[in-house]
N, C-alpha and C positions, 0 to 999 in steps of 0.2 A: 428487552427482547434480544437473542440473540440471531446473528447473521451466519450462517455457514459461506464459505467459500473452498477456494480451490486452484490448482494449478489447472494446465490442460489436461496434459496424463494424469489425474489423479492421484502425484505420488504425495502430494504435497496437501494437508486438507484443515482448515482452521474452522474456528468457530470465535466471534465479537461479539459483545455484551456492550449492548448502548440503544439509545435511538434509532430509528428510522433516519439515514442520512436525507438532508431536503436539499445539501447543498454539496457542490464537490469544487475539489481546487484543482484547476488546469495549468499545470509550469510546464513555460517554453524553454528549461533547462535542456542543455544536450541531448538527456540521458529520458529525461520525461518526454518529450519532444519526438524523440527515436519510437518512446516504446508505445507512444501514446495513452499515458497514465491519465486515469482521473483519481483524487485521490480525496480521500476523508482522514480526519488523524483521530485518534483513541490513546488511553492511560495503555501504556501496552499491561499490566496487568487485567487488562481487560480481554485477551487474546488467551486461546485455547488454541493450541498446535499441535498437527500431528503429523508426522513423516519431516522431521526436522532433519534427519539422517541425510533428505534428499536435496536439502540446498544448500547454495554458497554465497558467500557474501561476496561483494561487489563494491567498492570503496574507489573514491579518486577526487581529487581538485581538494577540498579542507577534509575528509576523511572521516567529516561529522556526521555523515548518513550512509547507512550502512544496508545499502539495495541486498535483497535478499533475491534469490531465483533458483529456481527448479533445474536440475541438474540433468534433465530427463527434456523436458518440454521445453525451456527456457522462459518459462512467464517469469512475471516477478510479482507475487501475489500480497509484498509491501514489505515494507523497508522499514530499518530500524533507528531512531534519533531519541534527542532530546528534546524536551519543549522547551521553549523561553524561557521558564522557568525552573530548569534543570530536570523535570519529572522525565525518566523515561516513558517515551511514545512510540508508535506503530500507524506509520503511514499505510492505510488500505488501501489497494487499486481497487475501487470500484466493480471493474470490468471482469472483474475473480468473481464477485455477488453475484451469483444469479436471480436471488430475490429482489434487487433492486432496479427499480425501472431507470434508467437511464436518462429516460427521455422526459421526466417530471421535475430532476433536479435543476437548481438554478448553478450555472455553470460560472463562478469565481474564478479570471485570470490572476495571476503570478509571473510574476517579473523574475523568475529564477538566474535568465541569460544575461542580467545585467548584474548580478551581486555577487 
């Protein structure tokens, strides 16, 4: 199934191919912390993006995650890494899905501020 999402202003507008998220991960990172992310991760070949023109990346502390955000609105509609296993991935924010209830997921903390 795929998920569409989005920035606020619209410049920004994707589409994910997976599952139904049941679960999201909550890090008390700086940066997660600030923006109050929830996030789900995906094979990023699993992402459909459009209005790429509209954002910038966002890099700091190891340089290994690459916050992506709307140039316009300032969301950050997910960011880009590695897995553990080198495959490149795509952290989703959650709160970009409007199909996704929010309020059904089982909410997994993250130790971000201590690693």
């Amino acid at each position: 199934m795929a998920y569409d999402g989005s920035c606020h202003c619209g410049a920004v507008t994707f589409s994910v191919e997976g599952d139904a998220p049941t679960q999201a991960l909550s890090c008390n990172c700086s940066i997660c912390r600030r923006k109050g992310l929830l996030l789900t991760f995906a094979p990023r070949s699993s992402l459909t993006l459009r209005g790429q023109e509209a954002l910038k990346a966002y890099l700091f502390n190891t340089h290994k995650i690459e916050h992506q955000f709307c140039t316009t609105c300032g969301v950050e509609p997910f960011a880009f890494a590695a897995a553990p296993d080198g495959t490149p991935s795509v952290a989703i924010n959650l709160r970009c899905l409007p199909a996704v209830d929010l309020d059904t997921l089982e909410i997994q903390r993250f130790d971000g501020a201590s690693r």
